[in-house]
ZAMARGU-4260 file (C-alpha; in steps of 0.2 Angstrom, whole numbers, plus 5000, padded with zeros to 4 digits):
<rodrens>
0) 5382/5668/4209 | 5389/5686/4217 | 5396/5698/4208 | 5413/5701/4214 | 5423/5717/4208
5) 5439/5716/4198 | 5450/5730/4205 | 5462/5738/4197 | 5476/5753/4200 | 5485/5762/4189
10) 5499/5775/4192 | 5517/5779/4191 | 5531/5766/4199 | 5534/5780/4212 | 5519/5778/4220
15) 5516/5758/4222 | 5510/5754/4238 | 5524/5746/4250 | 5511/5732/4254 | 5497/5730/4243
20) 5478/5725/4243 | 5474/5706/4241 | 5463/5703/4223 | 5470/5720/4216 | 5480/5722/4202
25) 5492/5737/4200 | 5502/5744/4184 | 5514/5758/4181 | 5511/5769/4168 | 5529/5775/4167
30) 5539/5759/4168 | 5527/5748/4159 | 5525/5737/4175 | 5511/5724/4181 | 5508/5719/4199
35) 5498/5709/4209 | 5490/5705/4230 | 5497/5711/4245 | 5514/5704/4242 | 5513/5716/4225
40) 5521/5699/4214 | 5529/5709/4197 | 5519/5699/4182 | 5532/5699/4167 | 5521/5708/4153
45) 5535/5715/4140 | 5535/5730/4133 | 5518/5740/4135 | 5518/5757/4125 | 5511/5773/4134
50) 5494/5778/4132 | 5492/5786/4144 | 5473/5794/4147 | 5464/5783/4135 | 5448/5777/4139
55) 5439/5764/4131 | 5435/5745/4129 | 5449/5732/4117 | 5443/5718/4111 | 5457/5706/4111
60) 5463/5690/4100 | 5468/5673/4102 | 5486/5680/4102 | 5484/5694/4114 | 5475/5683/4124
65) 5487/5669/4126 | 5500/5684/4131 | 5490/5687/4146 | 5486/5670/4153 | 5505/5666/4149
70) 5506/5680/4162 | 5494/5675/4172 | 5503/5659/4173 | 5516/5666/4178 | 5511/5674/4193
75) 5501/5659/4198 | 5519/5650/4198 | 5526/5663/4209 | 5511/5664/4221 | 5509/5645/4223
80) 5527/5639/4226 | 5521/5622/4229 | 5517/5616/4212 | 5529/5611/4203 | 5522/5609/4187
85) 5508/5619/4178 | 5498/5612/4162 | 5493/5624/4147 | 5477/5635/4150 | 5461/5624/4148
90) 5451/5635/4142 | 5454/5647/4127 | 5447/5664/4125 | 5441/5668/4108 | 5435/5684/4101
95) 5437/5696/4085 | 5449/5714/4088 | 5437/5727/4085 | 5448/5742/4087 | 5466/5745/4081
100) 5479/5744/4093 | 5496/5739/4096 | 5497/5721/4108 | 5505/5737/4121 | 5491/5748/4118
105) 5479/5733/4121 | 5487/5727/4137 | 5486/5745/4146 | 5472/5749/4139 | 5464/5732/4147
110) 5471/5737/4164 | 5465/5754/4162 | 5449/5759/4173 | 5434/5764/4164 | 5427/5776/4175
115) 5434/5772/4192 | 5448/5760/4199 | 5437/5749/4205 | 5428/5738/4190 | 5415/5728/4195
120) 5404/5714/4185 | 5406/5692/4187 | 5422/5684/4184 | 5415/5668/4175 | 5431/5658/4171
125) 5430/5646/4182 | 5450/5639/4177 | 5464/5649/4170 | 5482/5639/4169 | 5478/5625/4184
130) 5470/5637/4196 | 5452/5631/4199 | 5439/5643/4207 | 5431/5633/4218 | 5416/5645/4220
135) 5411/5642/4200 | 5411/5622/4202 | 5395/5610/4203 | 5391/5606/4219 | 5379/5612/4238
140) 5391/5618/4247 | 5410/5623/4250 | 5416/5605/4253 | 5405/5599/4237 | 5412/5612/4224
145) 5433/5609/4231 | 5428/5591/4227 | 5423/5594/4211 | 5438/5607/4209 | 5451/5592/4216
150) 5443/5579/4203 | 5444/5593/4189 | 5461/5594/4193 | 5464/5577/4191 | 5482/5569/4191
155) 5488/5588/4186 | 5498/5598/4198 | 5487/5614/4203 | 5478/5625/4214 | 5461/5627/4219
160) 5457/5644/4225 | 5440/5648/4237 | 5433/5661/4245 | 5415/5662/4252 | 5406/5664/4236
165) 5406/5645/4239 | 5397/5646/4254 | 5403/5640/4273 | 5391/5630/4278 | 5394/5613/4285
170) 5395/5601/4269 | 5387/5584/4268 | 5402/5574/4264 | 5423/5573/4269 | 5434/5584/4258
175) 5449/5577/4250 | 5463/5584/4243 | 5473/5574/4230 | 5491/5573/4225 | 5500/5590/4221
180) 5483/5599/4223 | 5483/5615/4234 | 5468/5623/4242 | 5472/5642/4244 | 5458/5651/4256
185) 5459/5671/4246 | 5445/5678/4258 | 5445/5679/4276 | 5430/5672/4288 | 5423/5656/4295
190) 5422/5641/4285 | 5412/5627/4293 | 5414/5609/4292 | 5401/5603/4304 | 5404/5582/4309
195) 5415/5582/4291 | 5432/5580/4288 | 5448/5587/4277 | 5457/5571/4269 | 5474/5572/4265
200) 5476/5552/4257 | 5489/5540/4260 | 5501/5539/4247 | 5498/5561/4243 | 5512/5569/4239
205) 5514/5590/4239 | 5498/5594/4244 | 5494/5613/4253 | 5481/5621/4265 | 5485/5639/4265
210) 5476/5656/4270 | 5487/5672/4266 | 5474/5684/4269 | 5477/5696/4282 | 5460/5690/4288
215) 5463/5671/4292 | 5452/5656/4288 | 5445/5648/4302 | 5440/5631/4299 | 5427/5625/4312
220) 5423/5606/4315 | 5411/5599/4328 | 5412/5579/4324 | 5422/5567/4334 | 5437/5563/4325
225) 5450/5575/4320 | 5447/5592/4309 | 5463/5587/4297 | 5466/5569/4296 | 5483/5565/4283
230) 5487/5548/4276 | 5483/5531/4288 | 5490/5519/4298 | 5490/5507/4285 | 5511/5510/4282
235) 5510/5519/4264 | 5519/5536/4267 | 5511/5554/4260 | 5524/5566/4260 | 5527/5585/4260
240) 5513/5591/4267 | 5511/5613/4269 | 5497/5618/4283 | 5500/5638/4284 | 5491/5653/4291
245) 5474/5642/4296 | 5465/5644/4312 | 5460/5625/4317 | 5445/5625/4328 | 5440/5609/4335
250) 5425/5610/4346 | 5420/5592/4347 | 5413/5586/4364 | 5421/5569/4362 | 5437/5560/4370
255) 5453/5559/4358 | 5447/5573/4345 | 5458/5585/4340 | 5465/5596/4326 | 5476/5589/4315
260) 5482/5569/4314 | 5496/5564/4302 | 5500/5547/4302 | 5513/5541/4294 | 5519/5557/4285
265) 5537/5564/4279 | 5541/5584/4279 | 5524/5588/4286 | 5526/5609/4287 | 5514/5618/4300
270) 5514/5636/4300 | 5511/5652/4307 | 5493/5642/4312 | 5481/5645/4330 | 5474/5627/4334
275) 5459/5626/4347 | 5452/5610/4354 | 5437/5609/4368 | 5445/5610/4385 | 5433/5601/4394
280) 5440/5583/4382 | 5458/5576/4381 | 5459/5581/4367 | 5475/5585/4354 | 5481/5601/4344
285) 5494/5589/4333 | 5495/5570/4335 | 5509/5563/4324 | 5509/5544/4323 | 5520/5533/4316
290) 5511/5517/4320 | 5512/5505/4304 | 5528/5513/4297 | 5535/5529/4303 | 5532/5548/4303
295) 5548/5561/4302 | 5553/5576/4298 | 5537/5586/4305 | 5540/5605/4308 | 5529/5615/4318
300) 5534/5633/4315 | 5526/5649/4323 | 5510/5642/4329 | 5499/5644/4344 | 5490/5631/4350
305) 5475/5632/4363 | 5467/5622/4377 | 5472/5605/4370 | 5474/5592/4382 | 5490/5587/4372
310) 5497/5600/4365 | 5509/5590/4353 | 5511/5575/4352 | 5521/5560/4343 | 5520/5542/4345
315) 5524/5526/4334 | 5541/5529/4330 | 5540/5548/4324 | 5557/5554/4323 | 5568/5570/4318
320) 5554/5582/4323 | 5555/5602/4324 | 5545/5614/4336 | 5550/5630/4333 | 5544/5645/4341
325) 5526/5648/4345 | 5516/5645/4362 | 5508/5629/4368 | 5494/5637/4383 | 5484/5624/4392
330) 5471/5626/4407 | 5467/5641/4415 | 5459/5630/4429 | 5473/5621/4439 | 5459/5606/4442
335) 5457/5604/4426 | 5474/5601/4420 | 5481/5584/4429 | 5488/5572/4416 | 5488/5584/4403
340) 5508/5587/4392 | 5512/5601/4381 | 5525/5592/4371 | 5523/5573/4373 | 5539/5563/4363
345) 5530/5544/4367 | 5541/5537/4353 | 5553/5544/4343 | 5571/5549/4342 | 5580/5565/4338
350) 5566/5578/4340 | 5570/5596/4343 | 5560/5611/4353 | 5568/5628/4352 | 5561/5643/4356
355) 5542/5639/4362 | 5533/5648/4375 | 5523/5633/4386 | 5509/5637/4398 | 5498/5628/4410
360) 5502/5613/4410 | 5503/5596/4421 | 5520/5591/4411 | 5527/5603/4401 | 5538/5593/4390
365) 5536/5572/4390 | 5552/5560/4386 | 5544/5543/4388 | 5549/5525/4379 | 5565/5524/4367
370) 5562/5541/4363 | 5582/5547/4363 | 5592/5564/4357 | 5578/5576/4362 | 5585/5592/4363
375) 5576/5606/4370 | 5583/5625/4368 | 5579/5643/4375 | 5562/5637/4381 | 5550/5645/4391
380) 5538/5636/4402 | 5527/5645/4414 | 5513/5640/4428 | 5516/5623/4423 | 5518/5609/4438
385) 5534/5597/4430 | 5544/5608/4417 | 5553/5592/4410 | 5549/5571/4415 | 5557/5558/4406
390) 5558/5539/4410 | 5575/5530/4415 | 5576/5521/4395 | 5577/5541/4389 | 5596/5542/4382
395) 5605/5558/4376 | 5594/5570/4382 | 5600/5591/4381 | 5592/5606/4388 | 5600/5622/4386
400) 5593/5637/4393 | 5576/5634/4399 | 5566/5650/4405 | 5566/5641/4422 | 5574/5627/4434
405) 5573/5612/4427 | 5564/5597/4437 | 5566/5582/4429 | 5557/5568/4436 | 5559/5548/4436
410) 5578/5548/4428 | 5588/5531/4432 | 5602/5522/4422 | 5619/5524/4421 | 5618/5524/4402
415) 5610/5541/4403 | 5618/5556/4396 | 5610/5575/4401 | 5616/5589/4398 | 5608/5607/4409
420) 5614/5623/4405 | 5613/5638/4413 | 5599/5633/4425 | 5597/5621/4442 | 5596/5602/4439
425) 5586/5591/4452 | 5591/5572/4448 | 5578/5565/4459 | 5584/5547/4457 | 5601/5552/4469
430) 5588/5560/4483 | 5593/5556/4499 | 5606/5545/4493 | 5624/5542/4496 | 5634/5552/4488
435) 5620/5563/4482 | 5610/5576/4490 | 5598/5581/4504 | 5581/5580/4498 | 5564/5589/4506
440) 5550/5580/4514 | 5535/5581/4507 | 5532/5596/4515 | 5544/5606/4504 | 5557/5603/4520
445) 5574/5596/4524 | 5574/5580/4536 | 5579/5583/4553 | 5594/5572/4552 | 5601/5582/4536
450) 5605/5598/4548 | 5620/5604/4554 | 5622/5607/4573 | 5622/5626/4577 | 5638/5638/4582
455) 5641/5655/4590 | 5648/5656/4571 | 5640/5644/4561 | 5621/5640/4556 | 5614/5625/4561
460) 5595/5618/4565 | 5586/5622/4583 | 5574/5611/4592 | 5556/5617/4596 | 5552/5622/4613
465) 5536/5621/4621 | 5529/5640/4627 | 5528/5642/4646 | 5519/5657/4651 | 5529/5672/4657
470) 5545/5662/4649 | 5554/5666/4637 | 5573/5661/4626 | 5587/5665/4635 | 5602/5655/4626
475) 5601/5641/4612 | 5614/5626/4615 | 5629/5620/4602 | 5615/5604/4602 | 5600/5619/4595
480) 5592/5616/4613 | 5584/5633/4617 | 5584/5639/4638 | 5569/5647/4645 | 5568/5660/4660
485) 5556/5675/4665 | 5562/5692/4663 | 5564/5703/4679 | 5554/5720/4679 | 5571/5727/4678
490) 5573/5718/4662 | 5559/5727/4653 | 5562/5742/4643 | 5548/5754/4635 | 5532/5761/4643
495) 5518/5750/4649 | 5508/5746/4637 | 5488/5740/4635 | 5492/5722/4636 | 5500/5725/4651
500) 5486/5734/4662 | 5474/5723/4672 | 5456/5721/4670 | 5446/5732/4682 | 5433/5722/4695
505) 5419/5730/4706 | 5435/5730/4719 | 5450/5733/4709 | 5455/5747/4698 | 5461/5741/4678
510) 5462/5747/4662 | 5447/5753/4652 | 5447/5753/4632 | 5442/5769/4622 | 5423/5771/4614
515) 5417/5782/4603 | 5403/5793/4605 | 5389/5788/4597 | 5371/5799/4596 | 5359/5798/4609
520) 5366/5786/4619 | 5377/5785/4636 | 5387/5773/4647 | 5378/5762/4659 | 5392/5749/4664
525) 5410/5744/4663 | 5414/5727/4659 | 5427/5716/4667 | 5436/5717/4650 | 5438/5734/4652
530) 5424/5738/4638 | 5411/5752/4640 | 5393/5746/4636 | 5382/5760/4631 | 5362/5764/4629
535) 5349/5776/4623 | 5339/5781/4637 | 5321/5778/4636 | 5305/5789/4644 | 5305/5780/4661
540) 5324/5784/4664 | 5320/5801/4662 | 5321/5812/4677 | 5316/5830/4671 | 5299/5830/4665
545) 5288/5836/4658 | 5297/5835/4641 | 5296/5853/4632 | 5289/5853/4614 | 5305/5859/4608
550) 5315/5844/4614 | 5304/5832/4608 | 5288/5830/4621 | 5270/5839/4620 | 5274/5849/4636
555) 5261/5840/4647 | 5264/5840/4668 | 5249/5829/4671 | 5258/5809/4678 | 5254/5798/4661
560) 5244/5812/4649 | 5263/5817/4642 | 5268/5812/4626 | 5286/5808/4616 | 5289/5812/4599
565) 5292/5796/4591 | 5297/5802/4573 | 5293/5817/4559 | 5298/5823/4544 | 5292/5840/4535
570) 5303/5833/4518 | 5292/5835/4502 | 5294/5820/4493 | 5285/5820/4475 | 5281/5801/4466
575) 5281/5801/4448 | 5276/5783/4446 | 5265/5770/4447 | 5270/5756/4460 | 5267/5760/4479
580) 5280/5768/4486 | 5284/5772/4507 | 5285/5791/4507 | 5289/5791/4527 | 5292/5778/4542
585) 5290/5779/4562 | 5297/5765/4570 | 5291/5761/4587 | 5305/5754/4599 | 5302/5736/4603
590) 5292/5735/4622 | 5291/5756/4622 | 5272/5753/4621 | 5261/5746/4636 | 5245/5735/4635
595) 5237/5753/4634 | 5245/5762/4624 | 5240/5776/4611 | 5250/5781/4596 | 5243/5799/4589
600) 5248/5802/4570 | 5246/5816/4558 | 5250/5818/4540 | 5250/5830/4527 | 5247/5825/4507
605) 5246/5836/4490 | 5240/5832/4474 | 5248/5842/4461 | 5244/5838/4442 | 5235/5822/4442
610) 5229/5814/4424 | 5222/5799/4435 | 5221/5798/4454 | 5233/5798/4469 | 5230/5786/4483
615) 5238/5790/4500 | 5238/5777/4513 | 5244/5774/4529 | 5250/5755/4536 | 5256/5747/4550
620) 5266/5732/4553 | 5281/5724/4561 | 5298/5734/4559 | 5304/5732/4538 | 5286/5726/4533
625) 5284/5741/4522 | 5270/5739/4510 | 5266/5723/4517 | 5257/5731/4533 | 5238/5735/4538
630) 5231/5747/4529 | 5223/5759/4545 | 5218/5773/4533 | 5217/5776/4512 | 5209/5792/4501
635) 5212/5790/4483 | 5208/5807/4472 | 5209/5812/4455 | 5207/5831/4459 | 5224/5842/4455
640) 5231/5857/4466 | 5221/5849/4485 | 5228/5845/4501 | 5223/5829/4512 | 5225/5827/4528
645) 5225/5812/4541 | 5224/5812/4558 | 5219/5803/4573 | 5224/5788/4584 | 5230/5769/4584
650) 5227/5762/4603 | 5230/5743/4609 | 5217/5734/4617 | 5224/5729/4633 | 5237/5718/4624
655) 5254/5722/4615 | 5246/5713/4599 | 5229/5721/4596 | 5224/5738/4590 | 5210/5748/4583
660) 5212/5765/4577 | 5201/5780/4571 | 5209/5790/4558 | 5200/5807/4550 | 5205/5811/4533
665) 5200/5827/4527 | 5201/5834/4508 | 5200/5854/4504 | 5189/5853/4493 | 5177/5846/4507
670) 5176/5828/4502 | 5182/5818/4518 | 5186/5799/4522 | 5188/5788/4538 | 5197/5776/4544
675) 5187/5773/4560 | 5187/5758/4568 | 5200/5747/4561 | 5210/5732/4569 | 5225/5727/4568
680) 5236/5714/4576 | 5256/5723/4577 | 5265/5715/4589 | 5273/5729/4602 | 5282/5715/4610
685) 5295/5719/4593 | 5300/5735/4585 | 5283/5741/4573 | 5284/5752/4561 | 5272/5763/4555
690) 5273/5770/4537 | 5264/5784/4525 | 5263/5777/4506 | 5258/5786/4489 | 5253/5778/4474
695) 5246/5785/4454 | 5237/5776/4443 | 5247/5786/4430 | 5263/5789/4429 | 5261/5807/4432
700) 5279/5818/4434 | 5279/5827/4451 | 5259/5819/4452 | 5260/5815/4469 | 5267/5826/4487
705) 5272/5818/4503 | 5273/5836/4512 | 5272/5829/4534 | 5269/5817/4544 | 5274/5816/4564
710) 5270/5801/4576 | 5267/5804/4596 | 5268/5792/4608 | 5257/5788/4624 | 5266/5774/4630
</rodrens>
């Protein structure tokens, strides 16, 4: 059992709180005052002589005790206006006074904090007056100990108050409430009710579900019927049912769940609730159902109801229904919404919507059967396909100030009263009919014969003309015939213009488009379109050599011994981690290299602080093969502050796809490496690429420096 604090404020009427603290109680020192909860309910105490600043502990009688439950009971009255009658306390405190004090002093002095406002210690009554704490009953679990709270109460009108003391998890068996029993939630949070049910019985009369803490009480159910179920279809009628401040969440996976189902029910009050239903199930929020008997007087009041398939809806005769205010929001998805109604009046007469804000929706609001006098007032529906649908046995139907045109589908019989206000009406039945209207297609458009022939005054359809090159509308006819004819060069006003210019030939002169300059490269052609094509040049189209160092080349004259700078960086890089990274990257132009070719490289490494080893490697492969390539040359060394070096050369064989190279790989401190004599099978045919990788076995910061590296060719 948790220990749950009694709090309790004392102080002078002029400094009540506007709005007060649920469970706290509150008493003036000066006026002699007792107050109680959020709503700061005044508890009728009788005169209460001043003590003010005493401290101490009062023992209290049989008689001073009876005072204060009559109190008590007093206040329970006026928080729980639904019971109508309230039986004497059941149990009855008895103790000895051990301290002389006046009923007044003993009163204050019982309200007065010890040490701090805030008392704390176990409230062990587990009934004062007819309020049950459902927490303090036999039981497992939450539904259990309401059970045993509901029998306790018996045939007696009363309340039985939870919070989750009780616990809330999902109970082993259906929860019923009994006549003029109410089940008040005082603490906020998640109840759970698992596959289990809360039963209202047939033939219940003033029975409550309420939460007024700020907080909520969200009641979750996962079975596949519906989360409140109230009376049956057997005919017996339960009547005056409250449902206030609940969140509803139905998240069973199965067809025809829901929220709440009250069948055959009178004066069922639903308010200031959020019901939430799986949207992937047809599935309701409120299913009213008259079947057997009949259901009335229903009033949904300030609710929000979410993702249910049918929002509300009333069948078998359920008649003189209210929906006032709230919002009824359907599917997000369009897709998922065919067939689904907000507000679905299958049968029942005289139901009334004012106020409600509807969203997302196949139908918005659903007339069908005998259903007769639905009025519907200031409205608002909102990304919903049909606002309004009723069938032609609908009578009396009035819709005053909907947020929208109203389109009102499959109306027929001359019996038929509706009244529209204030917005567009579409009657479909008197389409295209005589004496009715012009309808559109199914394309949203009028029919051809529905147009009026045009004037030099008046507006009037125009037939379609087929385009003639170099023609174009001179007149249109009184018939909407339009005339063609080619405009003269006279006729043409402005400046040429691009569209205008022809496209040059190898003969004939034509426009040419614009091109931006781009790096290395220069025009080699025009096309017939007028676009300019441009390219890089490569060695053989040059004209000056040799190629001077500082351009690029080695400065060689001798035919074939010259040699183009392929690629070279003298960035530092520095690796601080472990994975092979590529440090550097020559990439070799697809069919630059001959069947003899010789690629001449040279790099320049550093190890800095190393607490492991650095490897250096270099690789070649096709173009974006990165770390994937062949290794042609690797040193891996643990020394800190050296310099490596590689350098020597990669040749083909004779063939574009064969290479062996010899690499030298020098360390200062004098230990050396090779790669001599390695193979390879890079295909020069495609653009290759060759890279310079680094690599610690620890993650040393800074461990590693990438300081060189340039690539010559000998094509």
């Amino acid at each position: 059992m948790s220990n749950t604090p009694i709090l309790w404020s004392r102080g002078l009427r002029a400094n009540l709180p506007r709005v007060g603290v649920d469970g706290t109680w509150y008493y003036t020192t000066d006026t002699n005052e007792l107050f109680y909860g959020a709503s700061l309910t005044k508890v009728n105490t009788g005169a209460v002589s001043s003590v003010a600043g005493r401290v101490g502990t009062v023992v209290l009688g049989e008689g001073d005790i009876t005072n204060l439950t009559s109190d008590l009971a007093a206040l329970t009255a006026s928080v729980a206006s639904e019971a109508t009658a309230r039986a004497t306390a059941d149990n009855t405190l008895q103790t000895n006074i051990t301290t002389e004090t006046t009923r007044a002093e003993a009163t204050e002095a019982l309200l007065a904090p010890i040490a701090n406002t805030a008392h704390t210690g176990t409230f062990t009554s587990q009934q004062f007056n007819n309020v049950i704490i459902a927490d303090q009953q036999p039981g497992s679990d939450w539904g259990a100990k309401v059970n045993a709270a509901d029998a306790a109460l018996g045939s007696s009108y009363g309340e039985i108050w939870i919070s989750q003391a009780a616990g809330t998890s999902a109970p082993a068996s259906d929860i019923t409430l009994n006549t003029g029993h109410v089940l008040r939630f005082v603490q906020g949070g998640t109840w759970n009710l698992g596959s289990k049910r809360i039963i209202i019985p047939a033939g219940a009369v003033r029975v409550s579900i309420i939460c007024e803490n700020q907080a909520g009480a969200k009641i979750q159910y996962n079975g596949s019927d519906f989360v409140i179920v109230i009376g049956s279809s057997a005919g017996t009628l339960t009547n005056q049912i409250t449902l206030r401040g609940l969140f509803i969440a139905c998240q069973s996976t199965s067809d025809g769940a829901g929220c709440i189902h009250a069948m055959n029910t009178l004066f069922l009050r639903i308010q200031d609730c959020e019901l939430a239903a799986n949207l992937a199930n047809k599935q309701y929020g409120i299913l009213s159902d008259g079947t057997g008997n009949f259901s009335a007087y229903m009033r949904v009041e300030h609710c929000n109801i979410n993702v249910c398939y049918y929002g509300i809806k009333c069948t078998g005769s359920s008649n003189s229904n209210q929906f006032v205010g709230g919002a009824i929001t359907g599917f997000s998805n369009t897709g998922s919404w065919i067939g689904s109604i907000a507000i679905d009046i299958d049968n029942g007469n005289a139901n009334n919507v004012e106020g409600c804000d509807i969203e997302a929706y196949d139908v918005g609001i659903r007339i069908n059967n005998t259903a007769n006098l639905m009025t519907c007032t200031r409205f608002e529906v909102v990304n919903t396909a049909c606002i309004f649908t009723a069938p032609a046995r609908a009578n009396k139907v009035f819709c005053v100030d909907p947020s929208a045109s109203v389109v009102v589908s499959n109306l027929g019989g001359v019996t038929n009263q509706f009244l529209f206000s204030d917005q567009a009406l579409e009657l479909q039945t008197n389409k295209n009919t005589v004496n009715g209207y012009a309808g559109l297609d199914g394309s949203s458009k009028l029919t051809a014969s529905q147009l009026p022939t045009p004037s030099s005054t008046t507006l009037g359809g125009v037939k379609s003309l087929v385009a003639v090159a170099s023609q174009w509308i001179r007149s249109i006819g009184t018939d909407g015939t339009p005339t063609q004819s080619q405009p003269a060069f006279g006729d043409i006003s402005g400046a040429v213009v691009g569209s205008q210019l022809p496209v040059p030939s190898s003969s004939v002169l034509g426009g040419v488009k614009s091109f931006a300059a781009v790096a290395k490269k220069y025009l080699t052609s025009i096309g017939t379109d007028g676009a300019p094509v441009a390219a890089q040049p490569v060695q053989s189209d040059l004209s000056d050599l040799p190629i001077s160092v500082a351009n690029g080349g080695t400065g060689k004259s001798t035919a074939g011994a010259y040699g183009l700078m392929i690629a070279r960086s003298a960035v530092n890089v520095l690796q601080s981690t472990q994975a092979e990274a590529v440090v550097f990257t020559a990439t070799i132009p697809a069919g630059f290299m001959t069947a003899n070719g010789v690629l001449e490289i040279a790099v320049a490494t550093r190890n800095v602080a190393v607490t492991g080893s650095n490897t250096y490697r270099i690789r070649i492969g096709a173009s974006g093969s990165g770390l994937t390539g062949t290794i042609l040359a690797s040193i891996s060394s643990a020394v800190s502050n050296v310099s490596n070096s590689f350098r020597g050369t990669i040749a083909n064989r004779g063939v574009l796809n064969s290479q062996i190279s010899s690499i030298m790989i020098q360390q200062a401190n004098g230990v050396s490496g090779s790669g001599i004599n390695v193979t390879s099978a890079a295909d020069f045919t495609n653009a290759v690429d060759i890279v310079v990788t680094m690599q610690q076995t620890n993650a040393d910061v800074n461990g590693a420096d990438f300081q060189s590296a340039a690539v010559i060719a000998f094509p």
